[in-house]
C-alpha positions in Angstrom: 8.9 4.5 16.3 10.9 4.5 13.1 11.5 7.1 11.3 11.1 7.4 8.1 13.0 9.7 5.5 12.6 9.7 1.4 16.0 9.0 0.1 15.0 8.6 -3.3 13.5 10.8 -5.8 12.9 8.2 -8.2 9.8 6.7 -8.3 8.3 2.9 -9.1 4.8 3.9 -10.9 4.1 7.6 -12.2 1.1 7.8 -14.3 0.1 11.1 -15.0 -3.1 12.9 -15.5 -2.6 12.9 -19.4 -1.5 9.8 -19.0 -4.1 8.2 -17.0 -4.4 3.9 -17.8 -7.7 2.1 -18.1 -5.8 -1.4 -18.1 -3.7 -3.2 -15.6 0.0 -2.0 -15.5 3.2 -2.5 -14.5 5.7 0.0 -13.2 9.6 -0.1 -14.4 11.4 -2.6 -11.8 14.2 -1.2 -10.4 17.3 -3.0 -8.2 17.5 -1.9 -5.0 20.7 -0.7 -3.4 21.0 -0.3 0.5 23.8 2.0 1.1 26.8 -0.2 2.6 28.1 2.9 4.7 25.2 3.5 7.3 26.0 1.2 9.8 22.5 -0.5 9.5 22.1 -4.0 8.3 19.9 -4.8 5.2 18.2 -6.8 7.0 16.6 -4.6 9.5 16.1 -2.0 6.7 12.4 -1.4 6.1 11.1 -0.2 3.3 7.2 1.7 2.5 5.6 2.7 -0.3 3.4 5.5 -0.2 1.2 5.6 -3.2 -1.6 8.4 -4.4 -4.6 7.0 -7.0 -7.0 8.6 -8.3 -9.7 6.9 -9.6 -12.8 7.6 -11.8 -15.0 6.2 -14.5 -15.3 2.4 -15.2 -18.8 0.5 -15.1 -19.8 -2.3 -14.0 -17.8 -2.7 -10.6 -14.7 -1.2 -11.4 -11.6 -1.5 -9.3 -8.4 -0.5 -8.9 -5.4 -1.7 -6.5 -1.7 -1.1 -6.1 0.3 -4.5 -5.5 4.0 -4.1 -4.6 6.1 -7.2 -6.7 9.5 -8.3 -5.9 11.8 -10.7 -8.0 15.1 -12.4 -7.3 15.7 -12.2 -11.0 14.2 -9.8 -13.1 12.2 -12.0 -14.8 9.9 -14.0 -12.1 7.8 -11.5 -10.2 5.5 -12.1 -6.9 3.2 -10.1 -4.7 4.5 -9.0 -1.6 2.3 -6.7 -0.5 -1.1 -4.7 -1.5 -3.2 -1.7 -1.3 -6.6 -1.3 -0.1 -8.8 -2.2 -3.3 -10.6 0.6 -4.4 -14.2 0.9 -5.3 -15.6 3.8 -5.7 -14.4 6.8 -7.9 -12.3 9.3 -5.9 -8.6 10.1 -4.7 -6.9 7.8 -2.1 -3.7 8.1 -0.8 -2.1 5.4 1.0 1.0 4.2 3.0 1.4 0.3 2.0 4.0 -1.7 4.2 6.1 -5.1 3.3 5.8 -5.9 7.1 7.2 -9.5 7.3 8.4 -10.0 4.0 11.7 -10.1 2.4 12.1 -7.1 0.0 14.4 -9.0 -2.8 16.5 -7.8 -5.2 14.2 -5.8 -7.9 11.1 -4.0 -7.3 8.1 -2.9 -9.4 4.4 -1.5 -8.5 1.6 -3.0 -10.2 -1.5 -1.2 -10.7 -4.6 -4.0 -10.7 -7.4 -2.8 -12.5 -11.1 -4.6 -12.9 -14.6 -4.5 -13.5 -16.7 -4.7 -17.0 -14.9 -1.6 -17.8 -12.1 -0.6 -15.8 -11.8 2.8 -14.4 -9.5 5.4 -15.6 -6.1 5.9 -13.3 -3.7 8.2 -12.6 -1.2 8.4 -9.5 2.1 7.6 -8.3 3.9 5.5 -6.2 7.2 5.9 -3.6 9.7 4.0 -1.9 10.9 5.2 1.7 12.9 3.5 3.9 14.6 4.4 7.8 17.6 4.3 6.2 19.7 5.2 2.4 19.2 3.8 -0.5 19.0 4.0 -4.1 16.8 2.6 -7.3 19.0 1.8 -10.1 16.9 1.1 -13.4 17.0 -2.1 -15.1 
């Protein structure tokens, strides 16, 4: 078992409850900086993000899901990984994991929202990782 350990207080989506969304959005990307000092290789360095949505409103089958993008550029983006897609009005927290995918360079959360009237969302999401690092914005 790893063990895992917030290093970070920054984090890549925080939508609050005055600030709620009703439209797809994406979080600031951020570079990600492994700490050269620890001893452990970037490449066995795994990384989680724990998010926490809460969901209400919408009509017609509304939805809402968090997608984790990465981007060797800043400028392309792709899905790496994705939350459970939400359905149903209520609060869901959630531990999504990049397992068997390369982290790259720049990171952003995406909140996915859909239906004939999207649902009304507020939440955030984390980064952890076994080992240090930081988010430096872009």
């Amino acid at each position: 078992m790893r063990c895992y350990a917030n290093q970070v207080t920054s984090k890549l989506l925080n939508l609050a409850v005055g600030a709620a969304v009703t439209a797809t959005t994406n979080g600031p990307s951020y570079r990600i900086l492994p700490n050269q000092a620890d001893q452990q290789t970037d490449d066995i360095q795994d990384f989680r993000f724990v998010t926490s949505l809460t969901f209400s409103g919408g009509a017609t089958s509304p939805t809402a899901q968090v997608v984790i993008q990465g981007s060797v550029d800043n400028v392309n983006w792709m899905d790496l990984a994705s939350g459970t897609q939400r359905t149903a009005a209520g609060t869901y927290a959630e531990v999504v994991e990049s397992s068997g995918v390369a982290l790259l360079p720049y990171v952003r959360a995406r909140l996915v929202l859909g239906g004939g009237t999207a649902p009304s969302v507020y939440g955030t999401v984390d980064v952890i990782s076994n080992g240090p690092f930081q988010l430096a914005t872009t």
